[in-house]
KOLNULUM-302410 format. One record per residue: residue number from 1; residue in three letters; x, y, z of N, C-alpha, C in turn. Coordinates in Angstrom, 2 decimals, m for minus. Last residue first. Layout:
BEGIN
[NUM, ALA, [X, Y, Z], [X, Y, Z], [X, Y, Z]]
...
***
This chain:
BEGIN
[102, UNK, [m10.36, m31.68, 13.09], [m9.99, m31.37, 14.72], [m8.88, m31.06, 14.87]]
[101, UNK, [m13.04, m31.23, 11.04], [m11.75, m31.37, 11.44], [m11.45, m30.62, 12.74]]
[100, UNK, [m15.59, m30.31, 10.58], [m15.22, m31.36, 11.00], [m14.14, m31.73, 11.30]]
[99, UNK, [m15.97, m27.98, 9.31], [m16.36, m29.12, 8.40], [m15.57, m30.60, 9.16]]
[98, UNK, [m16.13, m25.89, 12.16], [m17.27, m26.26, 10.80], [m17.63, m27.88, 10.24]]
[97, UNK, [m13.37, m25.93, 12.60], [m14.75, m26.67, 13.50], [m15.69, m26.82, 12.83]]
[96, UNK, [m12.08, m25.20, 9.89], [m12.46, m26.30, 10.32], [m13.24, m27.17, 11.59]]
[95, UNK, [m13.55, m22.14, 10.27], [m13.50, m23.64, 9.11], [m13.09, m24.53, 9.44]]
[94, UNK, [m12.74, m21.76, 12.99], [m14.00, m21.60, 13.07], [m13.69, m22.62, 11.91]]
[93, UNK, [m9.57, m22.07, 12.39], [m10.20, m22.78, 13.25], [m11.31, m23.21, 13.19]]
[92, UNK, [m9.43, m19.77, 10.43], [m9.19, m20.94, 10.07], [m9.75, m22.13, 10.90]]
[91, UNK, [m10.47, m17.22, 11.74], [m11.00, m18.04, 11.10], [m10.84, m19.76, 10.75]]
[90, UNK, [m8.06, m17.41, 13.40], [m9.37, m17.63, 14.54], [m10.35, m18.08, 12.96]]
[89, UNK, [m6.05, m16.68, 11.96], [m6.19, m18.34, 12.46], [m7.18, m18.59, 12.89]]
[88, UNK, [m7.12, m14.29, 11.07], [m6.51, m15.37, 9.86], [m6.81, m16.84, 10.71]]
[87, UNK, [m6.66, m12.73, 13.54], [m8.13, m13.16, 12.85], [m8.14, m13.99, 11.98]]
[86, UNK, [m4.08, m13.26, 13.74], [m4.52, m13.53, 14.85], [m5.98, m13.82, 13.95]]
[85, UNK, [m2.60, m11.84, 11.46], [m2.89, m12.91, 11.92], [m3.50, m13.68, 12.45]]
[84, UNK, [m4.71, m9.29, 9.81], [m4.26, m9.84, 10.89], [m4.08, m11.40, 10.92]]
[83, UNK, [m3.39, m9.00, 6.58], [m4.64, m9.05, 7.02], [m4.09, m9.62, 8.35]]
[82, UNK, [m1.28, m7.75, 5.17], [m2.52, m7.76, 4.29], [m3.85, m8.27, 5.21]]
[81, UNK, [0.99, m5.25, 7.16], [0.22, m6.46, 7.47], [m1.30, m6.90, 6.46]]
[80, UNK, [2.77, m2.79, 5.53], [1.77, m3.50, 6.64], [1.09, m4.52, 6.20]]
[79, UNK, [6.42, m3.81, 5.27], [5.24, m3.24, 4.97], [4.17, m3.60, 6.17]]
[78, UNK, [8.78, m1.78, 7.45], [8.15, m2.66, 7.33], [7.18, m2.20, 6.08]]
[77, UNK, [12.40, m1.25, 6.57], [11.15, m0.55, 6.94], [10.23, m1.81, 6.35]]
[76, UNK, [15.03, m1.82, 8.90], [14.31, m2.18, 8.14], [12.73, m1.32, 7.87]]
[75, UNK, [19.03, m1.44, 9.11], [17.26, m0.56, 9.51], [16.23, m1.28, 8.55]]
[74, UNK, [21.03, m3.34, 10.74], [20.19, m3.26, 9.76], [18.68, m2.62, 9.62]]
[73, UNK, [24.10, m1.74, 11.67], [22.62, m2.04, 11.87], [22.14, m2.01, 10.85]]
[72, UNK, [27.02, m1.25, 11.59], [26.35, m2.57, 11.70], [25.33, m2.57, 11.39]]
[71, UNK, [26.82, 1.00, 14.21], [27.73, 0.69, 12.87], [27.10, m0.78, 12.80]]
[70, UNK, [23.70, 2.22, 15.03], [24.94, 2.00, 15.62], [25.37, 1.25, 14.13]]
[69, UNK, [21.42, 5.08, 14.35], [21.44, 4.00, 14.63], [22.91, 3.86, 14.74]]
[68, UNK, [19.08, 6.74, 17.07], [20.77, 6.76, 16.24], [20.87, 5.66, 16.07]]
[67, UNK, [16.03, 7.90, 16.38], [16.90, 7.25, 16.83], [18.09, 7.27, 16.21]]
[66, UNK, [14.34, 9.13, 14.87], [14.98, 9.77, 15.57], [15.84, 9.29, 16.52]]
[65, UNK, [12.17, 7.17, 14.15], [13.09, 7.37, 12.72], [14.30, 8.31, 13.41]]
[64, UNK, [12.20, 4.13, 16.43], [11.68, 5.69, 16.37], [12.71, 6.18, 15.22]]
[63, UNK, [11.57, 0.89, 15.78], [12.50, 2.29, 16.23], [11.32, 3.23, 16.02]]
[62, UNK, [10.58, m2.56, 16.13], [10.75, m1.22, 16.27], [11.50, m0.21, 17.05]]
[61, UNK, [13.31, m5.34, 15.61], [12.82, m4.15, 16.98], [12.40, m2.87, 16.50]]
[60, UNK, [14.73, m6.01, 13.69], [13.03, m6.91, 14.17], [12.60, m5.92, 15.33]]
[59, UNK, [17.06, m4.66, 12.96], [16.74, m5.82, 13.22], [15.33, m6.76, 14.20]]
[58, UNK, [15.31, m1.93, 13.64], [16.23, m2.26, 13.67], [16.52, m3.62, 13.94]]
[57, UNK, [11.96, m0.15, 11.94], [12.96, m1.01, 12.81], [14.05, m1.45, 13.13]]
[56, UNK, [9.69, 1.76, 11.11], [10.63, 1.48, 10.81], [10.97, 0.47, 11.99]]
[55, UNK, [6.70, 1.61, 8.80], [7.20, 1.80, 9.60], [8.46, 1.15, 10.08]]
[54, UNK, [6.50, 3.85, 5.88], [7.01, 2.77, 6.41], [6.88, 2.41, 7.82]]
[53, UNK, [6.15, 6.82, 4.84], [5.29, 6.34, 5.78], [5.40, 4.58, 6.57]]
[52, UNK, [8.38, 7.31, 3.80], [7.90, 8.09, 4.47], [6.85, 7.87, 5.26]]
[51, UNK, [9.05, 5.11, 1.81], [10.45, 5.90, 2.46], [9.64, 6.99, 4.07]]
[50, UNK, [8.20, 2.93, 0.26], [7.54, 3.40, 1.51], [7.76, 4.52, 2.28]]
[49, UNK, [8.75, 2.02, m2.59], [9.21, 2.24, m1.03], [8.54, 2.95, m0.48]]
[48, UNK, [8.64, 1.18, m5.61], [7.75, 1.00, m4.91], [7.91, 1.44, m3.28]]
[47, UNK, [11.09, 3.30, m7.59], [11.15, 2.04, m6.69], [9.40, 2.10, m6.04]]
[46, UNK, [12.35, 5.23, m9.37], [10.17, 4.15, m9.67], [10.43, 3.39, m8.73]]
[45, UNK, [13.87, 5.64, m8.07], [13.02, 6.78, m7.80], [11.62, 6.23, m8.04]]
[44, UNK, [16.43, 3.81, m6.78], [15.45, 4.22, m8.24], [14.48, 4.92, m7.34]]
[43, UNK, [18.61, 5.21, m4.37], [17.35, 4.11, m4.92], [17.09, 4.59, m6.12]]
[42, UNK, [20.15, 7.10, m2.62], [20.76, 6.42, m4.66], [20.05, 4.96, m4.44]]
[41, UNK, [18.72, 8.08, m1.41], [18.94, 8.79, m2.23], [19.74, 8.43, m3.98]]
[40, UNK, [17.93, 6.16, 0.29], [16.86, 7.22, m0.76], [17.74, 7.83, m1.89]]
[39, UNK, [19.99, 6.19, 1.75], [19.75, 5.01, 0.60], [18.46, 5.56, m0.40]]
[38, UNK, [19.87, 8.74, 2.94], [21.19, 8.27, 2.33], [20.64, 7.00, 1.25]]
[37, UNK, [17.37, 8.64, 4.45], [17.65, 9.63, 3.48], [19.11, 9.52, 2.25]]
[36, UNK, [18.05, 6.96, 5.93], [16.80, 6.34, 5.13], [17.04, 7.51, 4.19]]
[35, UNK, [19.62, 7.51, 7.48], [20.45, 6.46, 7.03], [19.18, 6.35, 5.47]]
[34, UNK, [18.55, 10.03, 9.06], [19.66, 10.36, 8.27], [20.38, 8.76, 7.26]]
[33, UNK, [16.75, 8.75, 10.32], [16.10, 9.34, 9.56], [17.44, 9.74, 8.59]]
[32, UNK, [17.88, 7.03, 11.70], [17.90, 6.43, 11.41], [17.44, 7.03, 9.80]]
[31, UNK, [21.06, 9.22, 12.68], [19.82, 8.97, 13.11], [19.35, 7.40, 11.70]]
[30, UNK, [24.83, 9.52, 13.48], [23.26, 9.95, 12.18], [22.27, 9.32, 12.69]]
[29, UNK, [26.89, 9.97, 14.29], [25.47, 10.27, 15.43], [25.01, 10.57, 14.47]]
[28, UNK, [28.87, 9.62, 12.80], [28.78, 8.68, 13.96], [27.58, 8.69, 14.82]]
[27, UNK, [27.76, 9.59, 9.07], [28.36, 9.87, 10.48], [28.00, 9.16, 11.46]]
[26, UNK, [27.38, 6.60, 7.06], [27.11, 8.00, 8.31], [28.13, 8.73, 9.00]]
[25, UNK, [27.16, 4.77, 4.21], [27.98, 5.06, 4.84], [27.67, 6.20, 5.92]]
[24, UNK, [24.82, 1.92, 3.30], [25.13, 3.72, 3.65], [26.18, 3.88, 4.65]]
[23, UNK, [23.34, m0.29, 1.29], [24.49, 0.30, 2.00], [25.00, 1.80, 2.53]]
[22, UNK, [20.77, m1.55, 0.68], [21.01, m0.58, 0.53], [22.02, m0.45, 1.56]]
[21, UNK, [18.04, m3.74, m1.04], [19.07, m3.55, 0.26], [20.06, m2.27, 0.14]]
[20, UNK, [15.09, m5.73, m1.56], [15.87, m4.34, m1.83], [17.19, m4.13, m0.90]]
[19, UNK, [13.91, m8.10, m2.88], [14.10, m7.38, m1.61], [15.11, m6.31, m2.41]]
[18, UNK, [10.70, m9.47, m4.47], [11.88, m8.82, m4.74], [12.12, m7.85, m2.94]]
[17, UNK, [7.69, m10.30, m4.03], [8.65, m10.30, m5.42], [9.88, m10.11, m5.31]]
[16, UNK, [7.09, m9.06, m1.49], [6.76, m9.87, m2.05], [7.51, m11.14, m3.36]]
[15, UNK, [9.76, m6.60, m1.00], [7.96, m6.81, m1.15], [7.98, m8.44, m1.16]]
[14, UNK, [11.54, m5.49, 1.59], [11.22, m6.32, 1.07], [9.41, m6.43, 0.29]]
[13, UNK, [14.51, m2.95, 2.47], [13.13, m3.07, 2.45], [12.65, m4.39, 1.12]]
[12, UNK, [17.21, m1.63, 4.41], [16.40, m3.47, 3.83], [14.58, m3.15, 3.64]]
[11, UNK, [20.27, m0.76, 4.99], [18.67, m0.33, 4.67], [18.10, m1.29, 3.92]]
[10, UNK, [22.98, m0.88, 6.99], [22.32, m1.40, 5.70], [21.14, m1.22, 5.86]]
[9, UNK, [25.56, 1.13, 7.86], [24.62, 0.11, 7.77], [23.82, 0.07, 6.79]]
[8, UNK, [28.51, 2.57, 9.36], [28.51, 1.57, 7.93], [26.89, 0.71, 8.38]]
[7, UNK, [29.91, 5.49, 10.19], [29.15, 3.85, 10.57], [28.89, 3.52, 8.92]]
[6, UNK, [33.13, 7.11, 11.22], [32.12, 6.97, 10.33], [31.25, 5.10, 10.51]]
[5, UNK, [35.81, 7.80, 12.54], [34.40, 9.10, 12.35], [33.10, 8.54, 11.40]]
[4, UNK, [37.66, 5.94, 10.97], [36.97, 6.07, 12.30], [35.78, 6.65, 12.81]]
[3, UNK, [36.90, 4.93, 7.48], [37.46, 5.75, 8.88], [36.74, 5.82, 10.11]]
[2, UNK, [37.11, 1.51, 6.04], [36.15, 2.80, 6.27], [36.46, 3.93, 7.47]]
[1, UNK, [39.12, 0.15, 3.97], [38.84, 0.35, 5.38], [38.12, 1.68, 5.56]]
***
């Protein structure tokens, strides 16, 4: 049982290949910047992470790294995007108005 004075969340970063996850124990008013520094700290060091330029979130909701996070929360840091969606489909469309498909 983990004490009163203290949160319990999880740090989630995903490539491609492989997810990563990370348990940290806080204080009660640690930030998000204080949860990313805790799983930093017992990651592999050759890990591929982002730790500093990521951008961050809390279950699918960007944050600010100066936010507090709450007992429970899953901070995630994103990667970025290999190519917009939005232009991905507008092509796809244009190819097939092209070759005929509707």
């Amino acid at each position: 049982m983990r004490p009163a004075a203290g949160k319990r969340c999880v740090v989630a970063y995903a490539t491609r290949a492989r997810q990563y996850l990370w348990s940290v124990e806080l204080p009660l008013h640690a930030s998000i910047a204080d949860a990313l520094a805790a799983a930093r700290a017992t990651a592999d060091p050759a890990a591929p992470i982002p730790w500093d330029s990521a951008a961050i979130g809390i279950f699918g909701e960007p944050r600010a790294r100066t936010d507090v996070c709450a007992d429970g929360d899953r901070i995630e840091l994103y990667r970025p995007l290999r190519r917009d969606p939005r232009q991905r489909r507008r092509e796809r469309v244009q190819h097939e108005r092209r070759s005929g498909k509707t």
